[in-house]
C-alpha positions in Angstrom: 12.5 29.1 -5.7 13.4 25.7 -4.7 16.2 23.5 -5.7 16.4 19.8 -6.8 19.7 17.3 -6.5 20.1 15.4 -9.2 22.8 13.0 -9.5 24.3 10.1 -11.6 25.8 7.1 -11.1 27.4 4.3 -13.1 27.2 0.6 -11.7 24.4 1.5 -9.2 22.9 -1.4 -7.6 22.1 -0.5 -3.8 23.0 3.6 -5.0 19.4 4.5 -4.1 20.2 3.0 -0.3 23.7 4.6 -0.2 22.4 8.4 -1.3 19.2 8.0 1.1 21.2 6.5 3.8 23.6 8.9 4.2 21.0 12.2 3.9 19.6 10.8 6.5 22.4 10.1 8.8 23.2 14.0 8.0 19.2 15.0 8.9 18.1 15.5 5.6 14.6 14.5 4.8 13.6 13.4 1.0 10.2 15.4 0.0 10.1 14.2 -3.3 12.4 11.2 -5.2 12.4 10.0 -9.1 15.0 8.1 -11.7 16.5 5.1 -10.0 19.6 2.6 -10.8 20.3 0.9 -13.6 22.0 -1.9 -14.6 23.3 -2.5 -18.3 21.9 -3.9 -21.3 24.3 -7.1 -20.8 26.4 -8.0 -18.0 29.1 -6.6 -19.5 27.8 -3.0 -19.3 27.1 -0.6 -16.6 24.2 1.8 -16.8 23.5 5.1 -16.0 21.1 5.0 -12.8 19.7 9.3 -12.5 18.2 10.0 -9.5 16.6 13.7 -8.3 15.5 14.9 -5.2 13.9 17.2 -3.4 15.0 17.3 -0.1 15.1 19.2 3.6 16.3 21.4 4.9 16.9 23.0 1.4 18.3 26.5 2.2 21.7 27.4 0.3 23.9 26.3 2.8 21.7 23.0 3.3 22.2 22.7 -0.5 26.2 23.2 -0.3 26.2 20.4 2.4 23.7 18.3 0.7 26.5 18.4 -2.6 29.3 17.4 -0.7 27.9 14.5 1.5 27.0 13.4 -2.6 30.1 13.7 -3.8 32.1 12.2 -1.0 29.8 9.7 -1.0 31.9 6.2 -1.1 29.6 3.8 -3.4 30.2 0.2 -3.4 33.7 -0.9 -4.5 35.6 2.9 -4.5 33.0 4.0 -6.8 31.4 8.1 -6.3 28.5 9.2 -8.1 29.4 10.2 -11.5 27.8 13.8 -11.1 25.7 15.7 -8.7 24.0 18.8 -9.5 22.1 21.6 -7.4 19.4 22.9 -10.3 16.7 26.1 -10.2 13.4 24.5 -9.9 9.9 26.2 -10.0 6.5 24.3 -8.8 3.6 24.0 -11.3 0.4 23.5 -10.5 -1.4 21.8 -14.2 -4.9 20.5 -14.5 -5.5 17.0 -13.7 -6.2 15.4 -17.4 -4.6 13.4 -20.0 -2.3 15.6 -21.8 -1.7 18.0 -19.8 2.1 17.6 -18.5 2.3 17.5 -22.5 0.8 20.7 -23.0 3.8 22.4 -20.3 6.4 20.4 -21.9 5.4 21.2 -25.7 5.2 24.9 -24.3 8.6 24.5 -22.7 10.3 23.3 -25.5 8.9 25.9 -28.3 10.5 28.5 -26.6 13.9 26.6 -26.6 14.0 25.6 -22.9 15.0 22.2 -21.5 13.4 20.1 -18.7 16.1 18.9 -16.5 14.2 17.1 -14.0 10.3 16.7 -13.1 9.5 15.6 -10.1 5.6 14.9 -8.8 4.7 16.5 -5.3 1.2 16.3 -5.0 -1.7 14.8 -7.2 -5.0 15.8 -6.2 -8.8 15.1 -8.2 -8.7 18.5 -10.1 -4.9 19.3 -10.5 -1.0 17.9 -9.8 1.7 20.0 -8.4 5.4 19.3 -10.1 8.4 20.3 -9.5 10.2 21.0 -12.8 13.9 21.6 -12.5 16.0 23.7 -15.1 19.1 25.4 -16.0 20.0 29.1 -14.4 20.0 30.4 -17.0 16.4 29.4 -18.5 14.2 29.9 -15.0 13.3 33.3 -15.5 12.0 32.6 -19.3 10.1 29.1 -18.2 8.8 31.0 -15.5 7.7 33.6 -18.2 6.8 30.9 -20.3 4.6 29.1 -17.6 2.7 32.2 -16.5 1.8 33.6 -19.8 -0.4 30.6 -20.5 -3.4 32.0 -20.3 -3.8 30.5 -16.4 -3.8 27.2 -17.5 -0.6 26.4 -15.6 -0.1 28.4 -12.6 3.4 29.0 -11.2 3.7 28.8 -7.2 5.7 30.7 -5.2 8.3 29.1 -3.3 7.3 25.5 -2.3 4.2 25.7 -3.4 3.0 22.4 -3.4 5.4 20.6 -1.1 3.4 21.6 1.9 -0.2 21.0 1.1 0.5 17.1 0.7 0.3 16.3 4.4 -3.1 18.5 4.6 -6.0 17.1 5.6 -9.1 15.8 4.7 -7.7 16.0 0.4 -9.5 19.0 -0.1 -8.6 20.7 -3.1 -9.6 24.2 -4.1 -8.5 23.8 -7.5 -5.5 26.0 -9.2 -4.6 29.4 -7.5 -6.3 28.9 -4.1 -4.5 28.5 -1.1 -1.5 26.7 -1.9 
């Protein structure tokens, strides 16, 4: 199991550069990145900019370093990010076709389980590897949830995907083999 950072900020114009900045003054590496900033509706407001990551090192005490260099991090004019957050991922290998992702997420869903954060690794001719990030305490059921499809999504073990996208030559074996 993997974990993704996801974190929140209010105001956050030139957030992105401040978070990625600062991992990798501490040698993190981002593998994977999604949200953005945000700026409000009118001038007057401040938006919500969510950003998660998936980044490396990512061992435990990575992690606990990781979510304090986020939330000492000093953000233009005093500001910190609003939250950060280590969450349980699992990676997900799903066909490549319209609807699929759908198909997960309905699946997901039905069974009372929410998607905290989905983050692309890989997308190859025949399938796409995700990262899907939840609370503790529903892993063990969307991992249940996931696997008992029938094989149409398969579960990876631990970083399953994140690896294969350097490989080369863009073969792909399809779902199950050799990731």
């Amino acid at each position: 199991m993997h974990q993704t950072v996801k974190c929140s900020s209010v105001g956050s114009i030139g957030d992105l550069g401040h978070i990625a900045q600062a991992l990798g003054e501490n040698e993190f590496n981002i593998e994977a990145i999604g949200g953005g900033e945000a700026t409000g509706v009118r001038e007057d407001e401040r938006g919500v900019g969510i950003i998660s990551l998936l980044v490396s090192p990512d061992e435990p005490q990575d992690l606990v370093r990781v979510r304090e260099i986020l939330e000492n991090l000093d953000l233009d004019d005093g500001r910190k990010l609003s939250s950060v957050e280590i969450l349980p991922g699992l990676d997900v290998e799903l066909r490549q076709g319209p609807g699929e992702l759908g198909v997960a997420a309905a699946a997901l869903a039905e069974a009372g389980i929410n998607i905290l954060s989905i983050l692309l690794i890989v997308a190859r001719q025949t399938s796409a590897i995700v990262s899907i990030a939840f609370n503790e305490a529903d892993l063990e059921k969307a991992r249940t949830v996931l696997q008992d499809s029938g094989g149409r999504f398969n579960v990876l073990p631990e970083h399953g995907g994140r690896d294969s996208r350097n490989a080369g030559g863009g073969h792909d074996d399809g779902p199950g083999h050799g990731h």
